[in-house]
Structures are given as structure tokens and as C-alpha cells.
OpenMM code with the backbone's topology and positions (N, CA, C; nanometers):
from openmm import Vec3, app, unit

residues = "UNK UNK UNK UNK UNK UNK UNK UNK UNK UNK UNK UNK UNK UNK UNK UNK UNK UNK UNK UNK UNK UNK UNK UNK UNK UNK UNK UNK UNK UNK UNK UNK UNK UNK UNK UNK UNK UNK UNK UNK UNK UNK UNK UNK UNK UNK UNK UNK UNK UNK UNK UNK UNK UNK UNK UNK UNK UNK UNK UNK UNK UNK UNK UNK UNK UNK UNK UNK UNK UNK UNK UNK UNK UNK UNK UNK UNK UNK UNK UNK UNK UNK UNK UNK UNK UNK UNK".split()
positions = [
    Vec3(-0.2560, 0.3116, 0.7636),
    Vec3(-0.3576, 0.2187, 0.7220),
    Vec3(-0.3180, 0.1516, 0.5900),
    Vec3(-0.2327, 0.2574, 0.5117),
    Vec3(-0.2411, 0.1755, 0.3664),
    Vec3(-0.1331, 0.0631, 0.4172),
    Vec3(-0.0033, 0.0845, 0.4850),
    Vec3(0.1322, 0.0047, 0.4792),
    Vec3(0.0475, -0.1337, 0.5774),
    Vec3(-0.0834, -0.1330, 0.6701),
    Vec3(-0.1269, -0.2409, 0.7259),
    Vec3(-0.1867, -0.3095, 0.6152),
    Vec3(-0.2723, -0.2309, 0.5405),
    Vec3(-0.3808, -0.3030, 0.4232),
    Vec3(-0.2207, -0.4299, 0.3330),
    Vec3(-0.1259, -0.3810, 0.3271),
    Vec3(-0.0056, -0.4662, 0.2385),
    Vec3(0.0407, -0.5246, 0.3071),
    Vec3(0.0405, -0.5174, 0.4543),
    Vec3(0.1054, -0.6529, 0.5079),
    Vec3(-0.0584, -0.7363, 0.5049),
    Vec3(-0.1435, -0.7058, 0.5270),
    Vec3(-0.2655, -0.8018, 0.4849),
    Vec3(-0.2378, -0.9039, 0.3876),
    Vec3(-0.2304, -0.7762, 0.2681),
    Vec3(-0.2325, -0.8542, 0.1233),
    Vec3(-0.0735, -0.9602, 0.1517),
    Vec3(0.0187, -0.9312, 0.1378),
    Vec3(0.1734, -1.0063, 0.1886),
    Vec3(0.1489, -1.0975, 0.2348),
    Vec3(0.0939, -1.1372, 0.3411),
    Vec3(0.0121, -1.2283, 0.4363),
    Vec3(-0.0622, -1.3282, 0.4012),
    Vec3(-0.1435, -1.3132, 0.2843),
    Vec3(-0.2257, -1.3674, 0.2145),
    Vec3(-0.3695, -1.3959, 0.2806),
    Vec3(-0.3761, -1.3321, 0.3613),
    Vec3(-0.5375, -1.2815, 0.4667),
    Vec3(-0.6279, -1.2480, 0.3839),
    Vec3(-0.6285, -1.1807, 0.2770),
    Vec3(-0.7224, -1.1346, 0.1650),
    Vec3(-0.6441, -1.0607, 0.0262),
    Vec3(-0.7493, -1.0867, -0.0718),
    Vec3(-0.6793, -1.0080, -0.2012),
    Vec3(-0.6751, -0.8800, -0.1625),
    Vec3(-0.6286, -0.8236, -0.2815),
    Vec3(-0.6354, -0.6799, -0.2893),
    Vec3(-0.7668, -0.5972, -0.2896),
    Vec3(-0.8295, -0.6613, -0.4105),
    Vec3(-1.0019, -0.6489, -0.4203),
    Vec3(-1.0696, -0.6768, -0.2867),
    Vec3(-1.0321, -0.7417, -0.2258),
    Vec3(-1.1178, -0.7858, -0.1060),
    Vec3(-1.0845, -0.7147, 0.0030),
    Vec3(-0.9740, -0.6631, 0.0017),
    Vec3(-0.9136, -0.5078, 0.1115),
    Vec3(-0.9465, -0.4506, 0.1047),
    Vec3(-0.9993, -0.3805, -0.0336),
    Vec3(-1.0268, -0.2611, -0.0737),
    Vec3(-1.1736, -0.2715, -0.0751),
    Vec3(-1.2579, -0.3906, -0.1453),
    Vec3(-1.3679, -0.3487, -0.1261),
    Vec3(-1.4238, -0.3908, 0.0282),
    Vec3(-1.3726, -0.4206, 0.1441),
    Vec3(-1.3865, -0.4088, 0.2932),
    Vec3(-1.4125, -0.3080, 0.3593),
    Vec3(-1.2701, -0.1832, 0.3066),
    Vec3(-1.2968, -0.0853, 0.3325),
    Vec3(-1.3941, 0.0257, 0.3284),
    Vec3(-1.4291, 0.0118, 0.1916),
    Vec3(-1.5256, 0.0876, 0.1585),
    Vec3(-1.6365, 0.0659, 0.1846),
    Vec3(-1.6921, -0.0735, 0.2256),
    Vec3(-1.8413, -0.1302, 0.2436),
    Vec3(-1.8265, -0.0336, 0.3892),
    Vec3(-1.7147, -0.1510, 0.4208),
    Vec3(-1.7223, -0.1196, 0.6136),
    Vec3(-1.6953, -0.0034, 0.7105),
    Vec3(-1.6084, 0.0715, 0.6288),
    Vec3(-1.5535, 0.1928, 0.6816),
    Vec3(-1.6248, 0.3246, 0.6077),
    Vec3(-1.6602, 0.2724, 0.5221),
    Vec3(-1.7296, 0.3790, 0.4012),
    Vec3(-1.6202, 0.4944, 0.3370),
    Vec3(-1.5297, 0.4093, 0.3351),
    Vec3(-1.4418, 0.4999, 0.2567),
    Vec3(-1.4603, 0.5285, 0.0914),
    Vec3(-1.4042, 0.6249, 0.0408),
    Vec3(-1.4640, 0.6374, -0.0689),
    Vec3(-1.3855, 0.5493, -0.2340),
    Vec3(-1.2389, 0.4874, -0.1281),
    Vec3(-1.1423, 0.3919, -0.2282),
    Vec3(-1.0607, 0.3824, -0.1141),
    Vec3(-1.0366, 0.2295, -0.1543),
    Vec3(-0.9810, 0.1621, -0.0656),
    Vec3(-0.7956, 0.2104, -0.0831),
    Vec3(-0.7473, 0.1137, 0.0506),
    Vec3(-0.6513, 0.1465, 0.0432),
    Vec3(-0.5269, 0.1294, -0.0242),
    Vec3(-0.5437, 0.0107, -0.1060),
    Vec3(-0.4490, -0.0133, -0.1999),
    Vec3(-0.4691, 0.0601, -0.3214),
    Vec3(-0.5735, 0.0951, -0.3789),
    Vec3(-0.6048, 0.1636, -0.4798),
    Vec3(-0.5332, 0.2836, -0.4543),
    Vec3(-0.5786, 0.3452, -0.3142),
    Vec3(-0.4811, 0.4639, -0.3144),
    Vec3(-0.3849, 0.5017, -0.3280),
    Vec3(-0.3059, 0.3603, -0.2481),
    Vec3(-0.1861, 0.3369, -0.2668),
    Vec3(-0.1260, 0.3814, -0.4394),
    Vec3(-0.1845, 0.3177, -0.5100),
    Vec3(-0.1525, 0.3385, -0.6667),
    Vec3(-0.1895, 0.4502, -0.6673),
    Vec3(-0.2639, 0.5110, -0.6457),
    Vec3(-0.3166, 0.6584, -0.7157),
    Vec3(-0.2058, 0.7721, -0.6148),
    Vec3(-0.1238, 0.7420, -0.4982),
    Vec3(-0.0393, 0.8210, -0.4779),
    Vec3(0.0907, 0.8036, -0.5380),
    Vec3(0.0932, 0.6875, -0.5403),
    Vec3(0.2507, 0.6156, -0.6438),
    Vec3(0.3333, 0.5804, -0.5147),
    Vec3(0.3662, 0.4471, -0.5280),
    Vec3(0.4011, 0.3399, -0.4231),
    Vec3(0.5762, 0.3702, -0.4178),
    Vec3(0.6284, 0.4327, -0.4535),
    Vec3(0.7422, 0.4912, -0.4341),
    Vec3(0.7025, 0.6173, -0.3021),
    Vec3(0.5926, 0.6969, -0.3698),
    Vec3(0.5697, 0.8146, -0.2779),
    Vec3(0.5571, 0.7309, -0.1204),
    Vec3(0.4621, 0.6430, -0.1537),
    Vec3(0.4243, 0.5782, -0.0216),
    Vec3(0.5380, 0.5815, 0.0699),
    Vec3(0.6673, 0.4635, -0.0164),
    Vec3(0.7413, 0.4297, 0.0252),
    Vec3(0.8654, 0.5164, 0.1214),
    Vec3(0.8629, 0.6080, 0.0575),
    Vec3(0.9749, 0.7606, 0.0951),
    Vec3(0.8751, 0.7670, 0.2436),
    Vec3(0.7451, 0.8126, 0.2165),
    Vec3(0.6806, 0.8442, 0.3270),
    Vec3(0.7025, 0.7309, 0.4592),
    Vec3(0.6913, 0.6234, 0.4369),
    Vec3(0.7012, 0.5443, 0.5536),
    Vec3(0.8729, 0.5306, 0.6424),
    Vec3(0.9590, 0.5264, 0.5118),
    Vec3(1.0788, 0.5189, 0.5478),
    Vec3(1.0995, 0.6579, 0.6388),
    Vec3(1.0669, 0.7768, 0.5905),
    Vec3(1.0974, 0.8750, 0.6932),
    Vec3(0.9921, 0.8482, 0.8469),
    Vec3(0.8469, 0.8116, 0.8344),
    Vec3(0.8056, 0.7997, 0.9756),
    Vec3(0.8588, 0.6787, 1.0276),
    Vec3(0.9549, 0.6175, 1.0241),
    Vec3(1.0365, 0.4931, 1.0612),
    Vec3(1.1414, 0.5508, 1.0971),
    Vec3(1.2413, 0.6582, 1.0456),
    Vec3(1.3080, 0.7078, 1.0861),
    Vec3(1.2956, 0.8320, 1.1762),
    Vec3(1.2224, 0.9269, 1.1708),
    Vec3(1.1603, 0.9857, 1.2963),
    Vec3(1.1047, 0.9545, 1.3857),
    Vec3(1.0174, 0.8936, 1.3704),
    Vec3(0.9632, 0.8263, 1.5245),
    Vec3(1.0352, 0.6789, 1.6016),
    Vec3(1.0847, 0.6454, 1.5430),
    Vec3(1.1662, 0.5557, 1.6075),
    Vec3(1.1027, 0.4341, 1.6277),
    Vec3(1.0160, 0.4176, 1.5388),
    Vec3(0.8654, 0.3387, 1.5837),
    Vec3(0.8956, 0.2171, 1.5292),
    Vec3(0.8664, 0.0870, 1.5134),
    Vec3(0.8810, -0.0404, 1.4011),
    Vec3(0.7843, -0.0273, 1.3584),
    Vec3(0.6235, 0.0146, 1.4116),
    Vec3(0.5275, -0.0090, 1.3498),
    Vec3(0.4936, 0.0657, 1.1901),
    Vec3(0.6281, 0.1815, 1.2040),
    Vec3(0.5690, 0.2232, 1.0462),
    Vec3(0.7052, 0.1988, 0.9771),
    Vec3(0.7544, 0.0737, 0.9963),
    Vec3(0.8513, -0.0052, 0.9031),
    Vec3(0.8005, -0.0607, 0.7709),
    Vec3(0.8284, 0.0003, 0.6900),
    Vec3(0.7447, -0.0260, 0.5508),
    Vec3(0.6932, -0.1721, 0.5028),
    Vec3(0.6337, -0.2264, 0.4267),
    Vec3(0.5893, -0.3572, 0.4150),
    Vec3(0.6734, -0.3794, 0.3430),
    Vec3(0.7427, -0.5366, 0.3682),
    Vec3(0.8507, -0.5631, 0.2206),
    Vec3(0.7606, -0.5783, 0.0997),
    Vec3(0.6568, -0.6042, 0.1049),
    Vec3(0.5948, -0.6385, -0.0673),
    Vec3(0.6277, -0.4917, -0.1239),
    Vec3(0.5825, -0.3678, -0.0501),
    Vec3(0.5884, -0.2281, -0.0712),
    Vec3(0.7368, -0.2402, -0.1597),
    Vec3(0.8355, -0.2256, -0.0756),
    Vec3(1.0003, -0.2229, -0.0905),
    Vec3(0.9963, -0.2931, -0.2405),
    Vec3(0.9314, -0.4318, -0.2800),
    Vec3(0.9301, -0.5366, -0.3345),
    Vec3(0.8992, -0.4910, -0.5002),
    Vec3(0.8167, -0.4026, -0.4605),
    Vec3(0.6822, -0.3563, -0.6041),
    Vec3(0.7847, -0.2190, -0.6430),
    Vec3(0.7789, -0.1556, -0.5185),
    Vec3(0.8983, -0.0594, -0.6328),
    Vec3(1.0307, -0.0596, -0.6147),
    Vec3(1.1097, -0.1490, -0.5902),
    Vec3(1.2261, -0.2140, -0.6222),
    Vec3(1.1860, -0.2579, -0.7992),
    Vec3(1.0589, -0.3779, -0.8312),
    Vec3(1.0240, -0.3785, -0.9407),
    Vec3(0.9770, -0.2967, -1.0513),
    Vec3(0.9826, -0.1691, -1.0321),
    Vec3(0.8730, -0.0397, -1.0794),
    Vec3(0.7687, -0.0824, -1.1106),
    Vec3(0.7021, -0.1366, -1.0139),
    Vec3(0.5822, -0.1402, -1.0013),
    Vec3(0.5340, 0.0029, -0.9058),
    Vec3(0.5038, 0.0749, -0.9501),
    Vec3(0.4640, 0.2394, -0.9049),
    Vec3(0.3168, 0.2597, -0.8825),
    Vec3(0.2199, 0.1916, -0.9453),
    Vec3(0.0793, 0.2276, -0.9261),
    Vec3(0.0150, 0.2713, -1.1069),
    Vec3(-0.0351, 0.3736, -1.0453),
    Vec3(-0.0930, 0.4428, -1.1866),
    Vec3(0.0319, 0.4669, -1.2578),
    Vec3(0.1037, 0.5473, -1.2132),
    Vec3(0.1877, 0.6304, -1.3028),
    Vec3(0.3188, 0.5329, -1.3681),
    Vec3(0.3225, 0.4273, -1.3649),
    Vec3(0.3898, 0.3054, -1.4400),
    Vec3(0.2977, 0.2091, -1.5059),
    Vec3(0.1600, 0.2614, -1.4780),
    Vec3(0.0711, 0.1106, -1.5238),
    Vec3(0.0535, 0.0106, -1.4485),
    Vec3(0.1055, -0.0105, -1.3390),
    Vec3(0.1218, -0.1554, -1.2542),
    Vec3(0.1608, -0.1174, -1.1115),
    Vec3(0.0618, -0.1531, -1.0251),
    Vec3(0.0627, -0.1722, -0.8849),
    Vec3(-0.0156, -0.2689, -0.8469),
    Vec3(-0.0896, -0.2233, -0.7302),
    Vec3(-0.1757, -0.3248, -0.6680),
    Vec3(-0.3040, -0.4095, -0.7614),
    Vec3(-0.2841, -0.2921, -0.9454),
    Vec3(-0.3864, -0.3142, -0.9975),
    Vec3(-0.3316, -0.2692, -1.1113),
    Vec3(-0.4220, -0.3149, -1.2403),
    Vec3(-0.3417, -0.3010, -1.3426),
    Vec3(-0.4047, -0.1456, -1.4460),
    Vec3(-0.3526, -0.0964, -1.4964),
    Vec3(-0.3793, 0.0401, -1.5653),
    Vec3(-0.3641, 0.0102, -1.6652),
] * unit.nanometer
topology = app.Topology()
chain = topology.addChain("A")
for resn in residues:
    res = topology.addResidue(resn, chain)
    for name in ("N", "CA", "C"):
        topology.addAtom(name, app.Element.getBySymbol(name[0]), res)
């Protein structure tokens, strides 16, 4: 869900704010998914998707390039100050 919520945002379908607060109205989640994204650290994300891309053999969990993009930039989330949102 989070690597779909960033091809959203990539896409330019909606902000970040507007992903996140979607989710939570609509799904009743308790933080959206880009936020999470930062609060796990977008590197972590990133490791994570690259291995279910490589185990399952799947394209669908081929990481988002903005993902690749942000921490190629160290853009990390919380734990750099800068992700989907600013710290």
C-alpha cells in the first residue's frame, strides 16, 4: 500500500497530504501512508520492496522510482529530517 500511495504521489494524482489524509478519513487508518513511510525510514521501505521484487518474481512490488529517487537523495523520512514531509 505504501509503494502504491508513491506511485500516486509520482503521478501527480494527489499530494502527499491528500494521500494521507484519504486514508485515514476513508480507511480509518490511524496515519497515512506516506507518513509511515517516513516514520519507518524510506531506505527501510526500500530494502523491503527490492527483496519482495526479488522473491516473488512479481513487477507489482517493483519499488516506486520517486522511492529509489528520495533515498538515492537521503531523503530518509524522520531519521534525516526530510521525506515525504519535513521534520
Amino acid at each position: 500500500m505504501i509503494n502504491e500511495a508513491i506511485f500516486v504521489l509520482q503521478e501527480g494524482i494527489a499530494s502527499a497530504a491528500e494521500i494521507d489524509e484519504g486514508m485515514r478519513l476513508g480507511c480509518n487508518h490511524p496515519i497515512g501512508p506516506l507518513a509511515l513511510a517516513d516514520l519507518v525510514g524510506l531506505d527501510t521501505l526500500l530494502s523491503v520492496m527490492e527483496v519482495f521484487q526479488r522473491d516473488f518474481g512479481d513487477p507489482k512490488y517493483r519499488p516506486a522510482p520517486l522511492l529509489k529517487e528520495m533515498v538515492s537523495a537521503g531523503m530518509l523520512g524522520r531519521k534525516s529530517g526530510k521525506g515525504f514531509y519535513g521534520y
